[in-house]
C-alpha positions as CSV (number, residue, x, y, z in Angstrom):
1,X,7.5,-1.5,-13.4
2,X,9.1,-4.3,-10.6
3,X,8.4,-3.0,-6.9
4,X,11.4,-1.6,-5.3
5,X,11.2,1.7,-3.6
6,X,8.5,4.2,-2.7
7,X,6.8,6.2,-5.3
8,X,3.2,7.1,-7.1
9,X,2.3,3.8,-8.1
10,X,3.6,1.1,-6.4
11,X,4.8,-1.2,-8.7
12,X,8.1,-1.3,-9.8
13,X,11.4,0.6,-9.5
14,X,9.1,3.3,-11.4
15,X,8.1,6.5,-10.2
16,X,4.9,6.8,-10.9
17,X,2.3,3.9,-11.4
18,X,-0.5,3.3,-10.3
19,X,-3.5,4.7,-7.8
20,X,-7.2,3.1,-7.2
21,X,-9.7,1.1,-5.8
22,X,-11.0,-1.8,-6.5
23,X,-12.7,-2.0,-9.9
24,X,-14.7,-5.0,-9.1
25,X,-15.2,-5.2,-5.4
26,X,-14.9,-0.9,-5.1
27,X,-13.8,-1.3,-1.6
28,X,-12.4,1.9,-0.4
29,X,-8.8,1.8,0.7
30,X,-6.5,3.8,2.6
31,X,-3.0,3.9,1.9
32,X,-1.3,1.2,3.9
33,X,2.4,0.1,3.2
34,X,2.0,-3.8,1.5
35,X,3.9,-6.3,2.9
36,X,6.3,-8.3,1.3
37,X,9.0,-10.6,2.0
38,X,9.3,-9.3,5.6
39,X,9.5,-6.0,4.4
40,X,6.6,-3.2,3.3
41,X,7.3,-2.1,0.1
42,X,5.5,1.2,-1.7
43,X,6.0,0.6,-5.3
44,X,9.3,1.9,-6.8
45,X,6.9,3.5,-9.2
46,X,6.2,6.2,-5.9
47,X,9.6,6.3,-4.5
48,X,11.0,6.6,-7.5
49,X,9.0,9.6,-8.1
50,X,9.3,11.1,-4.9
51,X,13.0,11.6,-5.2
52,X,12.3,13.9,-8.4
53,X,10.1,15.9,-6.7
54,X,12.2,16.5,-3.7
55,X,13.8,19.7,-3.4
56,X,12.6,23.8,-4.0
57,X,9.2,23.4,-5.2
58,X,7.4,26.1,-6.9
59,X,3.7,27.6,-7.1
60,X,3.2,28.2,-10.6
61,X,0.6,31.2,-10.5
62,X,-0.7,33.2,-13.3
63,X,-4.1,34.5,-13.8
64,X,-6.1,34.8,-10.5
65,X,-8.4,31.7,-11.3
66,X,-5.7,29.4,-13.3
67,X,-2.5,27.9,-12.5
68,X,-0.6,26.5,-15.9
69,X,1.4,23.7,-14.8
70,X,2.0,22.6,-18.1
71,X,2.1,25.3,-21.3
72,X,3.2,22.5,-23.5
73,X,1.7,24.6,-26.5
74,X,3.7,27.3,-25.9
75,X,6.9,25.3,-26.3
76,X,9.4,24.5,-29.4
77,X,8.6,21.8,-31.8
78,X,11.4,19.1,-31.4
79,X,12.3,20.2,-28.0
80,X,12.9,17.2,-26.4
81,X,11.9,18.4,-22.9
82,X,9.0,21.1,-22.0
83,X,10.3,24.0,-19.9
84,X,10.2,23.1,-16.1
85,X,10.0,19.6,-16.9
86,X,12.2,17.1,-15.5
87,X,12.9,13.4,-17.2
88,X,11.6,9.9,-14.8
89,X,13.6,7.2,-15.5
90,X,14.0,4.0,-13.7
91,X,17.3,2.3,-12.6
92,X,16.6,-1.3,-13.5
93,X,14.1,-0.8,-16.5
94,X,16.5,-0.5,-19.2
95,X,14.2,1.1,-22.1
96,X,12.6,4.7,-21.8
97,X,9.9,6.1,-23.7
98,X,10.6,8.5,-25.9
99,X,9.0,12.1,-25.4
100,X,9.4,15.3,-27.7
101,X,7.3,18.5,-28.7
102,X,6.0,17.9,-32.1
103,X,2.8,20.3,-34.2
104,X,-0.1,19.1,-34.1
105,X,-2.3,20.9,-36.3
106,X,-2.0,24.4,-34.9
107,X,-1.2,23.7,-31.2
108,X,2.2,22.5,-29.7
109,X,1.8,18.8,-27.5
110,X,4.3,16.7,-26.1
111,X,4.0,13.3,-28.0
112,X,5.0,10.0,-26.1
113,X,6.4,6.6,-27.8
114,X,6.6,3.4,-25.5
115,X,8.1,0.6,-27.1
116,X,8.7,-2.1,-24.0
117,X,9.6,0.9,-22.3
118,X,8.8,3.0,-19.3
119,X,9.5,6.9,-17.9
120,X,7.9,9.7,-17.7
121,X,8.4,13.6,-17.7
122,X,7.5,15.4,-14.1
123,X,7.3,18.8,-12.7
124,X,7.5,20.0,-9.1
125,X,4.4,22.7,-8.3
126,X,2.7,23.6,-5.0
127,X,-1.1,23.6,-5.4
128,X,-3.5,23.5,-2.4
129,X,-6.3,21.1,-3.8
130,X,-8.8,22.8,-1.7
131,X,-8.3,26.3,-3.0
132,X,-8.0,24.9,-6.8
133,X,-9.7,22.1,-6.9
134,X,-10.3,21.2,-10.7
135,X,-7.6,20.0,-13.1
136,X,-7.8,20.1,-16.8
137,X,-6.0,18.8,-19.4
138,X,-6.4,16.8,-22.9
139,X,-4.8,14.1,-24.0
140,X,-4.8,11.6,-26.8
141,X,-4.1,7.6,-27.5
142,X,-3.3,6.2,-30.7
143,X,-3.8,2.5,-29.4
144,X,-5.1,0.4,-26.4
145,X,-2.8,-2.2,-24.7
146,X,-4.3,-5.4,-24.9
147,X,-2.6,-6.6,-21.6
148,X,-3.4,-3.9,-19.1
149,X,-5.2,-5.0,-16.3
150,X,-5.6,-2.1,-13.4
151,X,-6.2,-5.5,-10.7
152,X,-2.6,-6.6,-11.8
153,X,0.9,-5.8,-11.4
154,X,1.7,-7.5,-15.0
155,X,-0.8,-5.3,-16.1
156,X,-0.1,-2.2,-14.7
157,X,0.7,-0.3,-18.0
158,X,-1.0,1.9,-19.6
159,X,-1.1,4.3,-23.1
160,X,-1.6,7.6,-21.2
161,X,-1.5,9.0,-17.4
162,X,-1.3,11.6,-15.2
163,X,0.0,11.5,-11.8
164,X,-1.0,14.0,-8.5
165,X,1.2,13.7,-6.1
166,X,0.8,15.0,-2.0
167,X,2.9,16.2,0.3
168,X,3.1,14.7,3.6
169,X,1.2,16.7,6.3
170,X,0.8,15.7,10.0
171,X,-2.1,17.8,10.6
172,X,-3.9,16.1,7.9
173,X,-3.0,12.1,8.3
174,X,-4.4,9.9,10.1
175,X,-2.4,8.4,13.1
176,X,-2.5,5.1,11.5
177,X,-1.2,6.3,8.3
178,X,1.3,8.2,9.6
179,X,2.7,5.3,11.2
180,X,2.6,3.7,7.9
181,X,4.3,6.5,5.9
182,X,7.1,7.0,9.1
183,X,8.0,3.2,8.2
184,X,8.3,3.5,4.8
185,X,10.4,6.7,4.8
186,X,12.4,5.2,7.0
187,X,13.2,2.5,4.3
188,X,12.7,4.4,1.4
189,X,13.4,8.3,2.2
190,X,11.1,11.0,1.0
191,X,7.7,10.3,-0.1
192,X,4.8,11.3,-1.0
193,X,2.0,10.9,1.4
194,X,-0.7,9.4,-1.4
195,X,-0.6,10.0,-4.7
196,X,-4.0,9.9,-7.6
197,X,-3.3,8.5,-11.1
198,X,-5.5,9.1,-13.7
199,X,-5.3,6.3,-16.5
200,X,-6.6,5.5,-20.0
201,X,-7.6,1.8,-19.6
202,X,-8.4,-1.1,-21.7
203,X,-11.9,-2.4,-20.2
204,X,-11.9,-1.4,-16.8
205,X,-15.7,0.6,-16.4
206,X,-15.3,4.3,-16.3
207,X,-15.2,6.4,-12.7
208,X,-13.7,3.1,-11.1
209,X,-10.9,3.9,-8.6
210,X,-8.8,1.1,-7.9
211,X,-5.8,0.9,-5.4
212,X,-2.6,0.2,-6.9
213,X,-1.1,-3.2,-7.2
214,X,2.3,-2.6,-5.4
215,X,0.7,-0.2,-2.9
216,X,-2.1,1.8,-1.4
217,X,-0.8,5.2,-1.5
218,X,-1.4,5.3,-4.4
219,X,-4.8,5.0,-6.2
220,X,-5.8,4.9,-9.6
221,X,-8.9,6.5,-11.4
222,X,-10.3,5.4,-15.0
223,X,-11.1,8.2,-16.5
224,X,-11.1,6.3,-20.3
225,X,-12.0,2.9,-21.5
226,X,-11.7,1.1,-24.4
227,X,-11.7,2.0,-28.1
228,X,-14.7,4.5,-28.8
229,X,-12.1,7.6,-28.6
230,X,-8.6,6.2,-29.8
231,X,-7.6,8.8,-32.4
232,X,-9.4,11.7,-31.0
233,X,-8.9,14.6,-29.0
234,X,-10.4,14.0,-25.2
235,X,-10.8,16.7,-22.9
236,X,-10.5,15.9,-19.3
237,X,-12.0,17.3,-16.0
238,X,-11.2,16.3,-12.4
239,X,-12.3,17.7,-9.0
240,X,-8.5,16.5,-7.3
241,X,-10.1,17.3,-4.1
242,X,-13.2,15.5,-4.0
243,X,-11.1,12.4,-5.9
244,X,-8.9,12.7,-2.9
245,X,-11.6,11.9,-0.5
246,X,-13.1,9.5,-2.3
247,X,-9.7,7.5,-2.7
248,X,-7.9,7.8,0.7
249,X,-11.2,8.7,3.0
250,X,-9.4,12.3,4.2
251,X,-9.2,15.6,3.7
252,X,-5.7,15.7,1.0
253,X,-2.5,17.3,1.8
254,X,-0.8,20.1,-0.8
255,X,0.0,18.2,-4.1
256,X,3.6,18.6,-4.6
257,X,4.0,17.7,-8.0
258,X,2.6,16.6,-11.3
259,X,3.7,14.0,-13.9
260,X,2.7,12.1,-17.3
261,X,3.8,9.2,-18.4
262,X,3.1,6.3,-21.7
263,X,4.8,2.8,-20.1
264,X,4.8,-0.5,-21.8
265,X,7.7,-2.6,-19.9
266,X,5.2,-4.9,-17.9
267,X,3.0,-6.1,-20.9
268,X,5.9,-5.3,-23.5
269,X,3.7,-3.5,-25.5
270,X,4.0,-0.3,-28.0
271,X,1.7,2.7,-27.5
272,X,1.8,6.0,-28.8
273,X,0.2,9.3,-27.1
274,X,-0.1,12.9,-27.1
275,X,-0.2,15.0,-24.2
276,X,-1.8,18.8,-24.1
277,X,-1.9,21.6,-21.9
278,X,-2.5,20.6,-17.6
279,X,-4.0,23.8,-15.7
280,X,-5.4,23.7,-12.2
281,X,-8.3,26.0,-11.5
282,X,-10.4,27.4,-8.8
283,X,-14.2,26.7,-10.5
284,X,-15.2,25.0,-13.6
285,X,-16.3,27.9,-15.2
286,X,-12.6,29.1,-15.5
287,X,-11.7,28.2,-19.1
288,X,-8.8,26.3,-20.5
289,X,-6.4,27.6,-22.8
């Protein structure tokens, strides 16, 4: 994605791209506005996704211990978009990936083809981090891209990833950042305060959290390398809360919304992946369904 606006990632007119620290030097960052030609651009990526997450959002609550943000299994096979789902797309990147429900084996997952292509599918929820903490989902990659590079904005694609965005919340930014985020919603409108993005990468070691190329408010976490599971079924397990302390160095906001997304326009790759059920939970003994 080209920078542009404000949104998860920073890096192009995209709404969602991109969150870290620095694989190789592991400095921790905080999110700061970059600057660039005069101007401090948050990647379009963020902004982008931002503007779909504006408006009445929603705590999903069922069982006392589980929130179900996404019930993908539950949905129809060739349903092109899963209930309470809403499509990202990007003004100047002309070619989308493709999403539908499909079967796979006896469980309903959303399956995502990139061809050159970037959006994603995103859903507005109101989770306080603190009091549900853990996120779980599974996901699967049929490929690797063999251009992404978490350190570069040309390499800033990636098979499969899950966005966390945050709400902005005075009581819990710093002044400094708050200054940053007042200038770059003067520019860009409503955005997220910091958003986490959890990526299946090419080489990049495990548990490294990078900040984003187009901007530090958003950070990205490897949370898959490489080949060894490409094929297979991965279960995944994050503590959102601690990750958020880790990344930005404060206590996190509410997350305000949720998204997926299979991109390929900066390293005009193909990719194929499938996407499973996404519940937040209070403990890790809570299972997922």
């Amino acid at each position: 994605m080209r920078t542009g606006v404000v949104a998860f990632s920073a890096r192009r007119t995209r709404t969602m791209k991109r969150c870290s620290f620095d694989a190789r030097s592991r400095r921790r960052t905080r999110p700061i506005l970059k600057e660039g030609s005069g101007l401090m651009l948050v990647s379009a990526s963020v902004l982008m996704l931002a503007l779909h997450l504006i408006g009445p959002v929603s705590l999903v609550a069922e069982a006392p211990g589980v929130i179900e943000v996404a019930k993908f299994s539950s949905g129809t096979v060739g349903q092109a978009m899963p209930d309470g789902w809403k499509p990202l797309t990007f003004k100047k990147i002309p070619r989308q990936t493709i999403y539908e429900l499909v079967k796979d084996g006896e469980s309903v997952v959303v399956k995502a083809m990139s061809d050159a292509s970037a959006s994603g599918l995103t859903k507005e929820v109101r989770i306080d981090p603190k009091e549900y903490p853990i996120i779980r989902w599974r996901w699967r990659v049929e490929n690797l891209l063999k251009r992404s590079d978490v350190n570069r904005k040309d390499g800033d694609d990636y098979p499969a990833r899950l966005y966390v965005t945050f709400e902005y919340d005075p009581e819990k930014t710093s002044f400094s950042k708050k200054l940053k985020y007042k200038a770059g919603r003067a520019i860009f409108g409503e955005i997220p305060i910091g958003a986490l993005n959890y990526i299946w990468e090419t080489k990049t070691r495990i548990g490294t959290i990078v900040e984003n190329a187009y901007t530090n408010f958003a950070q990205m976490i490897v949370v898959e390398s490489g080949p060894q599971k490409v094929g297979a079924w991965v279960d995944e397990e994050r503590n959102i809360y601690e990750d958020y302390k880790r990344a930005f160095g404060e206590e996190p906001p509410m997350i305000n919304g949720v998204a997926i997304m299979t991109d390929t326009d900066n390293t005009k790759d193909v990719a194929t992946a499938y996407y499973g059920d996404i519940v937040f939970q209070k403990s890790v003994s809570a299972s997922l369904r």
